[in-house]
C-alpha positions in Angstrom: 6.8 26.0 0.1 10.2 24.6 0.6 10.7 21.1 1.5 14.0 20.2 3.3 15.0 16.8 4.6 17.1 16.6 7.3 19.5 13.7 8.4 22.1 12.2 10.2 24.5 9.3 11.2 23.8 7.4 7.9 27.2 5.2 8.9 27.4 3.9 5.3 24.2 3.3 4.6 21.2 5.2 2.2 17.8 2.9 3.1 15.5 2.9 0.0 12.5 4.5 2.6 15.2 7.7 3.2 16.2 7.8 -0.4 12.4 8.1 -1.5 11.8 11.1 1.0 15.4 12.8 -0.2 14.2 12.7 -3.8 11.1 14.3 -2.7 13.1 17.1 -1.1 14.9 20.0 -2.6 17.8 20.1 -0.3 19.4 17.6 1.7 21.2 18.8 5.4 23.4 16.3 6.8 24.6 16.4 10.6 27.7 14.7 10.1 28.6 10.9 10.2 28.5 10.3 6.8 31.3 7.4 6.7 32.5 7.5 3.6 32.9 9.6 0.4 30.9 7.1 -2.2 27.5 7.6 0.5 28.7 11.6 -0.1 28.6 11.3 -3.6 25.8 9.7 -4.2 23.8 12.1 -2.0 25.2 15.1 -4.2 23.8 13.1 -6.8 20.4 13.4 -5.5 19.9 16.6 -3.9 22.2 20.1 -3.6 23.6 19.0 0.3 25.0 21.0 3.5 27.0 19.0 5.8 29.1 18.7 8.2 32.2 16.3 8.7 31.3 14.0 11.9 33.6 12.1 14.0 33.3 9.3 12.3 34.3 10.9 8.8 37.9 10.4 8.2 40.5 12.0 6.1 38.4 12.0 2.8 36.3 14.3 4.7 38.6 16.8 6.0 37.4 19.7 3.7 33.6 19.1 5.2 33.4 21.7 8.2 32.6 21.3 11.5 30.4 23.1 12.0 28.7 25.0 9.4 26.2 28.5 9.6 24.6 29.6 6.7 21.5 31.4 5.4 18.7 28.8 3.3 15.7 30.0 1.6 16.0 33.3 4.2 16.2 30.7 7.5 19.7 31.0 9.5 20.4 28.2 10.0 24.1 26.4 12.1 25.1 23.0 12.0 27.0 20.4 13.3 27.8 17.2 14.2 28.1 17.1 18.2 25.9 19.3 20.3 28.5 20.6 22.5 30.0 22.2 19.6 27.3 24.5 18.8 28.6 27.9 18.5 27.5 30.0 22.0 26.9 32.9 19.6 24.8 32.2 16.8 21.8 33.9 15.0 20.3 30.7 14.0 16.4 30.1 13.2 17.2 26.1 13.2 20.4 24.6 14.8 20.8 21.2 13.4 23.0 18.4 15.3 23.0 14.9 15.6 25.6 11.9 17.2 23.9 10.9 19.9 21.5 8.8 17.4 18.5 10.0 19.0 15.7 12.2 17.8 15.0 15.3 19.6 13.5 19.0 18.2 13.0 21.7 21.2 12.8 25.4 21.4 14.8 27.8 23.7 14.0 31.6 22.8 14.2 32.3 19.5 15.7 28.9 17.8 14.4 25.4 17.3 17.1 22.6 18.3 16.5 19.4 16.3 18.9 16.5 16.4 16.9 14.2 13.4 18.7 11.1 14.8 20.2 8.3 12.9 18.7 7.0 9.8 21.5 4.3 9.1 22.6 1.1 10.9 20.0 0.5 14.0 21.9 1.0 17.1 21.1 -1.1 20.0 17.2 -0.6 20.3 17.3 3.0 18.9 14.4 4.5 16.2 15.4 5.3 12.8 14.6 8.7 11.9 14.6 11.8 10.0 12.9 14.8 9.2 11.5 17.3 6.7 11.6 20.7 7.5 8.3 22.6 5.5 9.7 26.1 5.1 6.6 28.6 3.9 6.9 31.8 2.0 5.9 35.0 3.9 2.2 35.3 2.3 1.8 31.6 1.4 -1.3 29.9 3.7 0.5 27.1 5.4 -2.1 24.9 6.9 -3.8 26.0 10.5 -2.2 28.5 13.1 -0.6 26.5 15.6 2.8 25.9 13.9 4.8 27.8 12.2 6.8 31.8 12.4 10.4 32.6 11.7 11.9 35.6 12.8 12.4 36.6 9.3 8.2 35.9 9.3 8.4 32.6 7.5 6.1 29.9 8.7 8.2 26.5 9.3 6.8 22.9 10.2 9.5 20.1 11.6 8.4 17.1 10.5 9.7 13.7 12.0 9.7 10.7 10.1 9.8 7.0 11.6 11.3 4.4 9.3 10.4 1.2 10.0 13.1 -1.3 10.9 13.2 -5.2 10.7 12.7 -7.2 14.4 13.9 -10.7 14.3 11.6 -13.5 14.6 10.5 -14.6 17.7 10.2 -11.1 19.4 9.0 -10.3 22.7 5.8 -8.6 23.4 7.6 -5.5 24.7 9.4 -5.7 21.2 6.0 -5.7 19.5 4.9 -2.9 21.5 7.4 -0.4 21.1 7.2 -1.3 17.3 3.8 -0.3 17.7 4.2 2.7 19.8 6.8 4.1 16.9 4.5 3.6 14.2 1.7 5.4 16.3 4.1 8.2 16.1 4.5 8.4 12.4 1.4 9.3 12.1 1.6 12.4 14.5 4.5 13.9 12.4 3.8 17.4 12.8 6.1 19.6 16.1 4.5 23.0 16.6 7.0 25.8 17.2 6.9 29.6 16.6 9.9 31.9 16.3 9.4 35.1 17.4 
């Protein structure tokens, strides 16, 4: 099994909760937003990483594409920063894509659409999130039935990961609730999709 993480819109800033799942991780994907070349660098330091420049990543990131298609561990995979930039012809397994800040992961036809959201700076009332894409080998037993084929035959599992954020003293209820309600999510990390 192949364990990827996947992020975006880190805006300057590597938590220590995102930094302990990239170490865990064998490759790190990055939609774009980076900010600046010393958060690059110390990713590279961590983890081989694909990414794409974002529209926030200024001159020092000029030689970062756009958008990005490439084959991983047998999974095509095309990437980039804004979703409106997604190549209209692609033969992608996963299109990766982020900006907007918030998480999504969807299927149309053959390909999975995840946008992994923003694991930097909170923005506004948004969730901090990431995932990990599990990436099986043909023959390998990957857990129960309901999740996983590639149309190379590969069983994959997007997994969405929470990280939990500071609220200031004195919050309202409805702020303790949706607090709640996110880590209720963490625990049900697991997005069922098969590629055929």
């Amino acid at each position: 099994m192949h364990k990827i993480a996947i992020i975006s819109d880190t805006h300057n800033l590597l938590r220590p909760e995102v930094l302990s799942i990239l170490e865990g991780c064998e490759v790190i994907l990055h939609a774009g937003d980076i900010s600046t070349p010393e958060i690059y660098d110390r990713l590279q330091n961590i983890r081989t990483i694909y990414a794409v420049r974002g529209n926030n990543d200024r001159n020092w990131a000029r030689e970062i594409p756009l958008v990005r298609q490439f084959e991983l561990y047998g999974l095509q995979i095309c990437m980039t920063h804004i979703k409106r930039n997604i190549p209209k012809e692609h033969n992608a397994d996963l299109v990766i894509y982020g900006h907007s800040h918030r998480y999504s992961c969807s299927r149309e036809r053959d390909t999975v659409y995840l946008n992994p959201g923003s694991c930097g700076p909170r923005r506004f009332n948004q969730e901090i999130t990431m995932a990990v894409l599990k990436l099986f080998e043909p023959d390998e037993p990957g857990g129960s039935d309901d999740f996983y084929i590639t149309g190379s035959g590969r069983k994959m599992v997007v997994e969405r990961i929470d990280i939990p954020h500071e609220t200031p003293a004195g919050n309202t209820s409805e702020q303790r609730k949706r607090k709640t309600n996110s880590t209720q999510k963490q625990n049900h990390l697991t997005h069922p999709f098969t590629i055929t």
